[in-house]
C-alpha positions in Angstrom: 7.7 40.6 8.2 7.0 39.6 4.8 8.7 36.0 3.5 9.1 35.2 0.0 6.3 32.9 -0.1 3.9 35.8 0.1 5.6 37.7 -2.7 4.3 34.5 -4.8 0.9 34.3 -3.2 0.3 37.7 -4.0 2.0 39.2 -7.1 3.3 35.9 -8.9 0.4 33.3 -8.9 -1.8 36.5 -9.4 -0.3 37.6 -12.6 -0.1 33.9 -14.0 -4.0 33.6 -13.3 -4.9 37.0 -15.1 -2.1 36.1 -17.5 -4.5 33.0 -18.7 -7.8 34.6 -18.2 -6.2 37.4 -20.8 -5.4 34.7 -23.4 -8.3 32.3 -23.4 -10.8 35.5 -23.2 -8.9 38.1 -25.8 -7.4 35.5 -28.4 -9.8 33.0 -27.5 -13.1 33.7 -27.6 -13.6 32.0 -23.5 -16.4 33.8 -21.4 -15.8 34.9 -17.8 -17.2 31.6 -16.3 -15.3 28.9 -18.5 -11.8 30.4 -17.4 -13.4 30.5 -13.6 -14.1 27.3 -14.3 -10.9 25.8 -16.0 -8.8 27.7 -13.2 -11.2 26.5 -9.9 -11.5 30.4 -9.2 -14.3 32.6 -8.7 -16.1 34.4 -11.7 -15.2 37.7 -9.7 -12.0 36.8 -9.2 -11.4 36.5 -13.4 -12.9 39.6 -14.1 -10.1 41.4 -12.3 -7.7 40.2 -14.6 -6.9 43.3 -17.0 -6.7 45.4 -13.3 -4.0 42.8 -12.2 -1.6 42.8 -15.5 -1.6 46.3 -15.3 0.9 46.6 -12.7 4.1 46.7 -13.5 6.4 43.2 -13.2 10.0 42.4 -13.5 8.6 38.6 -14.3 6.2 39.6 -17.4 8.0 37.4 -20.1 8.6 34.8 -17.8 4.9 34.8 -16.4 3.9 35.5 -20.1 6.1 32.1 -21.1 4.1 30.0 -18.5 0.6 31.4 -19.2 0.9 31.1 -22.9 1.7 27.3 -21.9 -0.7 26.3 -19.4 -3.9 28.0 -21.3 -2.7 25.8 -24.3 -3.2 22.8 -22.1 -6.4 24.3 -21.0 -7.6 24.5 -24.4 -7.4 21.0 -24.7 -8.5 19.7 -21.3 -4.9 18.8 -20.3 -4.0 20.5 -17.6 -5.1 18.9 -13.8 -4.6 20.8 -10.6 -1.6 18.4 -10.2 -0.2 19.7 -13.4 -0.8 23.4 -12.4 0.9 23.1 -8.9 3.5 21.5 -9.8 4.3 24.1 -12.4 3.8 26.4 -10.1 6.3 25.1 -7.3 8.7 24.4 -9.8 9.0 27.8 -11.2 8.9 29.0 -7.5 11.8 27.0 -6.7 13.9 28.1 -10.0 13.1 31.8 -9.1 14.7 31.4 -6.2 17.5 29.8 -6.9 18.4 32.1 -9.4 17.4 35.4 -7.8 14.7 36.2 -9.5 12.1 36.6 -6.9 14.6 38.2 -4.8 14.8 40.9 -6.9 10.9 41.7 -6.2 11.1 40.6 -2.8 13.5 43.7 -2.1 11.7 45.9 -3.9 8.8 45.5 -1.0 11.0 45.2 1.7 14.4 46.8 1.0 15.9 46.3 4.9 16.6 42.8 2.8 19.6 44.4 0.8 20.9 45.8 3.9 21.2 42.3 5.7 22.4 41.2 2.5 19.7 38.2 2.9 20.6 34.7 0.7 18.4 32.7 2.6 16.4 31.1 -0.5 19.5 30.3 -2.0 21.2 29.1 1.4 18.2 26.9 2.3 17.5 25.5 -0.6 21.0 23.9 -0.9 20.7 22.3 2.6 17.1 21.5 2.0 17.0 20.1 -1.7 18.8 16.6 -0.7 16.4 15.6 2.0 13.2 16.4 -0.3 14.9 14.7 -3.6 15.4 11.7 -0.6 12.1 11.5 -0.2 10.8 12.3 -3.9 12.4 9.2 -4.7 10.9 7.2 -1.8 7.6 7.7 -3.3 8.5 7.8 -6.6 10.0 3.9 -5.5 6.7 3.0 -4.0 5.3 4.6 -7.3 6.9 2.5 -9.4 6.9 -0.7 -7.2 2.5 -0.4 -7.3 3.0 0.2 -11.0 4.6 -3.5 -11.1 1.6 -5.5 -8.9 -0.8 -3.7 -10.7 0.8 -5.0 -14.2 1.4 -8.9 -12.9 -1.1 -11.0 -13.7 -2.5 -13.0 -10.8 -0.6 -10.8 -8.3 -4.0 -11.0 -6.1 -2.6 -15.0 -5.0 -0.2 -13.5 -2.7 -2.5 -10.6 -0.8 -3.6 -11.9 2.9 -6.5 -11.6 4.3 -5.1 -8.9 6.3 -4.3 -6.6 3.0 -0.4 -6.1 2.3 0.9 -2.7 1.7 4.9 -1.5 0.2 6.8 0.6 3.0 10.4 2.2 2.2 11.8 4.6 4.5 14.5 7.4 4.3 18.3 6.8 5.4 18.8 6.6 9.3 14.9 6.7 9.8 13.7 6.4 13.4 10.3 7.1 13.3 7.1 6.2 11.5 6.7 9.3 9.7 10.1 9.0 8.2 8.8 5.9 6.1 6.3 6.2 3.4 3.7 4.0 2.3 -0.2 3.6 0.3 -3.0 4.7 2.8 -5.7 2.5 3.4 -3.1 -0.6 2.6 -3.4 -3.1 -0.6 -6.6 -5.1 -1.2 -8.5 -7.6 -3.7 -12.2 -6.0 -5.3 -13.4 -8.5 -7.6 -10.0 -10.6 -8.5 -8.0 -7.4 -8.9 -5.3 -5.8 -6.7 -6.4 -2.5 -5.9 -4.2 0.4 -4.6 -6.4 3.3 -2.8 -4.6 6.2 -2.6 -0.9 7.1 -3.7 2.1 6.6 -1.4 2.6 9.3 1.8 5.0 9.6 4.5 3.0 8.3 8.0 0.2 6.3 6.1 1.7 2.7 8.0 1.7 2.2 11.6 2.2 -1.7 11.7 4.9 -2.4 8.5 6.3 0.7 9.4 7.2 -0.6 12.9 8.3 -3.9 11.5 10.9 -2.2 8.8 11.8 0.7 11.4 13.1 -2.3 13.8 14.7 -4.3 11.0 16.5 -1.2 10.0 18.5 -1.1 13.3 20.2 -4.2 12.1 20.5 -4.2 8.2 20.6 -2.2 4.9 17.1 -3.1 4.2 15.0 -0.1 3.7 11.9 -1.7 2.0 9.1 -4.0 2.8 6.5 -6.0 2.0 4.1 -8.5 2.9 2.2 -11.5 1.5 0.4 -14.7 2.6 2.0 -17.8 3.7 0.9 -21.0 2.8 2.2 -24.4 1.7 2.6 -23.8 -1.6 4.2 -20.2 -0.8 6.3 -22.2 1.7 7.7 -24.3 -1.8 8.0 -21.7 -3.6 10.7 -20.3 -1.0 13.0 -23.0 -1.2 12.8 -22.7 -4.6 14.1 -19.1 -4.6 16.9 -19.4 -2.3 15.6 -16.3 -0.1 17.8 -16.3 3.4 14.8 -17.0 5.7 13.8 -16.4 9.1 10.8 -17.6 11.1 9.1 -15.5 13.9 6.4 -17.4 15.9 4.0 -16.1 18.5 3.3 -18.5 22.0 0.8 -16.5 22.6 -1.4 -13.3 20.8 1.2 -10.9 21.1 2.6 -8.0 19.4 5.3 -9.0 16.3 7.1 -6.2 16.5 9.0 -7.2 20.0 8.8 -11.0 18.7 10.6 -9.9 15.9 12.9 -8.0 17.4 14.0 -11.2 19.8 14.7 -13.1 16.9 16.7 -10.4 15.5 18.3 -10.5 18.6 19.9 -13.8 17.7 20.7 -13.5 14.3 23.7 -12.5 12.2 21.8 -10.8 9.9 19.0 -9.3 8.9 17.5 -12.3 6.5 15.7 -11.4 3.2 12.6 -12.9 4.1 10.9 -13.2 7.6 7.9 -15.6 7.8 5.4 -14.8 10.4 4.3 -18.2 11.9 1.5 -16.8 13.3 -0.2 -17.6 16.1 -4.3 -18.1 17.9 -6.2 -15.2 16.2 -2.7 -13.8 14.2 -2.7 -14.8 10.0 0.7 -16.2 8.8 2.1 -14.1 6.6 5.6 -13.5 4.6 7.9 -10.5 4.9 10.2 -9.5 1.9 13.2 -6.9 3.0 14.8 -5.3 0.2 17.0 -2.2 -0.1 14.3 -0.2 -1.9 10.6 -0.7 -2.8 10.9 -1.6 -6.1 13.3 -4.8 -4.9 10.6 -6.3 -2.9 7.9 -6.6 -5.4 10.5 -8.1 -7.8 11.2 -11.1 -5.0 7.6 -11.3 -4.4 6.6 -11.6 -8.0 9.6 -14.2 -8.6 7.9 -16.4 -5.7 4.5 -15.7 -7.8 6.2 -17.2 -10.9 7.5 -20.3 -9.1 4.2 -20.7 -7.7 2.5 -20.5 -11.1 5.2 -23.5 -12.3 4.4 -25.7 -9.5 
């Protein structure tokens, strides 16, 4: 069988490539190697180009519209391999929601008109709200780093243990259902640095911690920083609902935690980890997204800068 994704592989994405190659070669003046190059494909691969556009296409003037664009981009050293999947996927998605691609699909395999097959359409519309879900998890977290990175002095509240920003999805029950930065939050010379963008299943510990505090509240964000006297002031100061978790002995924080959640009404705004022998106090925000957290974090930052 032959799905709709290899229609794309093989006649779409194709024709886009030779598309380009056409334009920065012909009207441009490029040699054979640049556009290999510029495109991360083989020199063989461009020189197929003019055997490719001579097939016939019911998608020329919209594959012409996107080729004309991207080799503009090229031209000026604009256009990453970000930029060129994500054009890619996006006009993927529109063809199929608006029949497009079906079109060419049936054409190779016309048993499809016979089954009277809306499947892109169909799927789409049940998959689309759990991707935008988690688009705008990460996009959150995005946004949330942007914020740290921007404070000034943000690197008082980072533990020795490194901090990271986890949000999850609605009704999230495991670990990949939250996303958050790989390789966690850190100090290099003074400065906060972020490794790696956010992913789904990059935290195993402060995803545990926000997974069990979701079984009780609305929060669906969290973060971490150090605890300390001073941090301990700066609480008070803020008027954060607080809760206190403490270890009797070196133990895991996720079943402490969940004891003390146990026994309270609600899900409190901030959980301070007491610590324990060989375990480093620390501060937990909860917020309702990622963006919330840093916000509380950086208001105890400001109080702590007044003190």
């Amino acid at each position: 069988m032959r799905t709709p994704c290899e229609v794309v592989i093989r006649h779409f994405i194709p024709a886009i490539r030779a598309r380009i190659a056409q334009i920065l070669i012909e009207e441009n003046g490029w040699r054979q190697v640049e556009v290999a190059k510029a495109l991360k494909i083989t020199q063989a691969a461009v020189s197929k180009y003019k055997r490719i556009l001579s097939r016939e296409s019911s998608l020329k003037g919209l594959i012409d519209e996107i080729a004309r664009e991207m080799s503009e981009l090229i031209m000026r050293n604009e256009l990453s391999a970000t930029d060129f999947i994500y054009k890619i996927c996006s006009m993927c998605i529109y063809l199929r929601g608006n029949r497009e691609l079906c079109a060419l699909h049936k054409d190779i395999l016309p048993s499809l008109i016979e089954e009277k097959c809306d499947i892109c359409l169909t799927k789409f519309k049940i998959e689309r709200p759990i991707v935008d879900e988690r688009s705008e998890v990460i996009n959150s977290i995005k946004r949330a780093v942007e914020r740290i990175i921007r404070t000034k002095g943000y690197s008082r509240l980072i533990p020795e243990v490194r901090t990271n920003i986890v949000m999850a999805i609605k009704g999230a029950k495991e670990r990949k259902d939250v996303a958050a930065i790989p390789g966690r939050i850190t100090v290099v010379k003074g400065s906060v640095f972020v490794p790696f963008g956010p992913e789904f299943g990059a935290s195993k510990h402060m995803a545990e911690v926000l997974l069990e505090v979701m079984k009780k509240g609305r929060f669906r964000a969290a973060t971490c920083i150090k605890y300390d006297k001073l941090i301990s002031k700066a609480l008070s100061r803020c008027g954060f609902k607080t809760g206190y978790v403490k270890h009797k002995e070196r133990g895991n924080l996720v079943l402490d935690l969940r004891k003390s959640l146990e026994k309270w009404r609600e899900v409190p705004e901030v959980v301070i980890d007491l610590g324990g022998p060989g375990v480093e106090p620390v501060v937990y925000i909860f917020g309702e997204n990622a963006e919330e957290v840093v916000d509380k974090s950086i208001r105890i930052l400001n109080v702590i800068q007044e003190l």
